[in-house]
N, C-alpha and C positions, 0 to 999 in steps of 0.2 A: 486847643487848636481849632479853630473857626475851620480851616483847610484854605483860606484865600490868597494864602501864599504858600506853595510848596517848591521843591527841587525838583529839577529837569531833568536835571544829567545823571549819569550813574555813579562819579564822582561825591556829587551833592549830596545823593541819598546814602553812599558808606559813609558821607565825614559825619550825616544828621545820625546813623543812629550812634556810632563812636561816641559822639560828641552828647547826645540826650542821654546814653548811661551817665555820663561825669554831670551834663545839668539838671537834669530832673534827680539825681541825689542830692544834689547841692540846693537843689529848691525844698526841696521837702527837709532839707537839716535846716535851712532857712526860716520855713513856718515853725517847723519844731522848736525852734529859739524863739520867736516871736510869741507862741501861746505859751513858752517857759516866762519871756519878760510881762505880756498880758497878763497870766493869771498871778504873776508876783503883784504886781502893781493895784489888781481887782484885790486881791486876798490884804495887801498893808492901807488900804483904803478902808475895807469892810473892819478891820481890825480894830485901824481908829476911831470907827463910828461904834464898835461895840464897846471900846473902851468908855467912851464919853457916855453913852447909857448906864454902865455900871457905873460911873461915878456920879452920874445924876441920880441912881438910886441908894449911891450910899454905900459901892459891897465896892468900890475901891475909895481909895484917899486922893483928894484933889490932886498930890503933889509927886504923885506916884509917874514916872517917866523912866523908859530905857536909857539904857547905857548908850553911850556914843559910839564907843569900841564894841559894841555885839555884833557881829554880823547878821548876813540877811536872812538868815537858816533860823539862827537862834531868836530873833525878831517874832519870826511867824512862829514859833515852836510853841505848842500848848492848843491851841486856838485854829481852825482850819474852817472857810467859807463854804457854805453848802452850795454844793452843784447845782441846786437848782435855783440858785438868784445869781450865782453865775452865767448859767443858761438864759435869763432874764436879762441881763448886763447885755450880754453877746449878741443876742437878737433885737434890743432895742436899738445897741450903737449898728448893725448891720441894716436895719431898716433906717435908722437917721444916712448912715452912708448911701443907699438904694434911691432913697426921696431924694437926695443931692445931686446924684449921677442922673436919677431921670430929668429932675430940672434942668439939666444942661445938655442932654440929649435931644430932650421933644422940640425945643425952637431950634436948634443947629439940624438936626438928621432930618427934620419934620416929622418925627414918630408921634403918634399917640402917646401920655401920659402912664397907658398901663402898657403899652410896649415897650416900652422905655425899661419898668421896672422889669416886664417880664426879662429884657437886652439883661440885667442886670445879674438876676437871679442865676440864667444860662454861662453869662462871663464869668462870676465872681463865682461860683461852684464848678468851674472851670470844665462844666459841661460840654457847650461850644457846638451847637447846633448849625449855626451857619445861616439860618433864615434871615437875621439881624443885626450885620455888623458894623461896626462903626468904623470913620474915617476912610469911605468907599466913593467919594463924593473926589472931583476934577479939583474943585476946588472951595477952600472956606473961607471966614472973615477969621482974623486972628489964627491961623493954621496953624505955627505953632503952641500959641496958648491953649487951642486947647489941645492938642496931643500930648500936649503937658498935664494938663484937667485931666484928659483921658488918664494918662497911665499913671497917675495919683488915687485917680478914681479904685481903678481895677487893681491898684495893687492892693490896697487900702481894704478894696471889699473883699479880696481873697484871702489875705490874712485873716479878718472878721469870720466869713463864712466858713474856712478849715476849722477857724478854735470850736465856732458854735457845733459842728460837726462831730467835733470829739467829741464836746460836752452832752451832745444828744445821745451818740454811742454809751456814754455812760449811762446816761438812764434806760436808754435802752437793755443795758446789761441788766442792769435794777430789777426792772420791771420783769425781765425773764426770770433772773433769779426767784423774787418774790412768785411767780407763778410757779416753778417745777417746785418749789421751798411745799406751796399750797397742794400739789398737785400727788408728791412722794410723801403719804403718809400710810393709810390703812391699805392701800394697796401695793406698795413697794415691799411691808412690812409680810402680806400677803402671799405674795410672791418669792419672797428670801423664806420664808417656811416653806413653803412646796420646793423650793429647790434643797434647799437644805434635805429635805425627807425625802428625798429622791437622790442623793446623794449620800445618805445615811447609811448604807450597808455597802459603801463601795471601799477597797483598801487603800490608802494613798499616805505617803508619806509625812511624815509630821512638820517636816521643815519645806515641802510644796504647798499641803493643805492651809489655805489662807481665807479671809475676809477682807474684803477691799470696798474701802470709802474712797467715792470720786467726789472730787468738789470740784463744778465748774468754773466756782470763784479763783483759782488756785491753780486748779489744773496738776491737785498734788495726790499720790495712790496710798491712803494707810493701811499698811495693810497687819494684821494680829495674828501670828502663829497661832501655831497647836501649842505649842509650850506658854502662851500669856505676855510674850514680850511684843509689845507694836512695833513697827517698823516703818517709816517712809520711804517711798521710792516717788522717785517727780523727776522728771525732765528738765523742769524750770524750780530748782531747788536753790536755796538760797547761798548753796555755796555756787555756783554759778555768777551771780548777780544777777539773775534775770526773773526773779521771784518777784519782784513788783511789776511785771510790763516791762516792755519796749517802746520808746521813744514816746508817741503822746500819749498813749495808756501809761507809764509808768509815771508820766509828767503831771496827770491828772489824781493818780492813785496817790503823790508825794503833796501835790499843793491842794487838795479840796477834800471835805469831808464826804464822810458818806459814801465813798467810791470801793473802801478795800471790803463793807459788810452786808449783808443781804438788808433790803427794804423793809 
């Protein structure tokens, strides 16, 4: 929300927030289907093109093709596109969207070339600073066309710039993992002996007394009696369904490799 148009009345502002729980859910189940059908369409692309490499090398048979009847599950099953030429895809077509919108900014608004893309970056991340908005002008040539441009544009790039956003979220996740992975070795190991030795002469019952593995990946507690039997305990346990993620984490952890294991 730029804020250039708001409610006056006290009417206005109970129907806007009533009415933004029901549409900013609906917007966001919105994207969430769009980087579901994006990364389908990124993932049976990539698939094809590794297919055609293994058969230029030889490790399948020219004549080798799916079924007609598989569905689109079984299609991708085996095979999963790495997140990071994913996140490569996402930011080139976001930057091809950005170059476009600005060229059709800078001679209509008379913005500069990089204000234009900065306009871009603020809208399409649905930032919304307010220094740069568009369609604030009395009057244009073609007024409709382009407020047509316009909201093509912006929907267009906000789609782009959520998926790319997941997609960085996941590396980001990666990239922590990989560091606490590096970070939890001879001093966590350290650590667990002095407590343990400090706990060594105290009495506590056999079915309290536990070991507990956190995985951040996972977010699940194993934890190993006194008697030898391990045990799970997790919040987000798989009899639940919530063991993959919720909404675009689960959508990313189902369609792209490299998402569910440490770096």
């Amino acid at each position: 929300g730029f804020g250039m148009t708001t409610p006056a009345t006290v009417g206005g502002k109970i129907f806007l927030i009533f009415y933004g729980l029901i549409g900013c859910a609906g917007t966001i189940l919105f994207f969430n289907l769009f980087l579901e059908r994006l990364i389908t369409v990124i993932a049976y692309v990539m698939k094809s093109c590794h297919e055609r490499q293994l058969r230029r090398k030889g490790v399948l048979p020219h004549n080798s093709r799916r079924g007609s009847g598989t569905s689109e599950v079984d299609s991708l099953a085996g095979w999963k596109p790495s997140v990071y030429y994913v996140m490569l895809i996402l930011c080139v077509a976001s930057l091809i969207i950005s170059c476009c919108a600005s060229a059709m900014y800078t001679p209509i608004e008379g913005w500069s070339y990089f204000d234009s893309l900065y306009f871009c970056f603020v809208a399409f991340s649905t930032i919304g600073f307010g220094d740069l908005v568009s369609s604030q002008n009395i009057r244009y040539e073609s007024q409709g066309l382009y407020r047509f441009g316009n909201f093509v544009f912006i929907l267009m790039g906000v789609c782009c710039i959520y998926s790319l956003f997941n997609v960085i979220s996941i590396v980001i996740k990666q990239s922590i993992n990989w560091i606490l992975k590096k970070l939890a070795c001879k001093c966590c190991h350290r650590c667990q002996r002095r407590l343990f030795r400090s706990r060594r002469n105290v009495v506590m019952p056999g079915n309290v007394r536990s070991q507990r593995n956190i995985s951040i990946e996972t977010d699940v507690v194993n934890e190993k009696t006194a008697n030898g039997y391990p045990r799970q305990m997790s919040s987000n346990s798989k009899q639940n369904g919530f063991s993959g993620g919720v909404g675009a984490l689960a959508i990313m952890n189902n369609r792209l490799a490299e998402t569910s294991v440490d770096r």
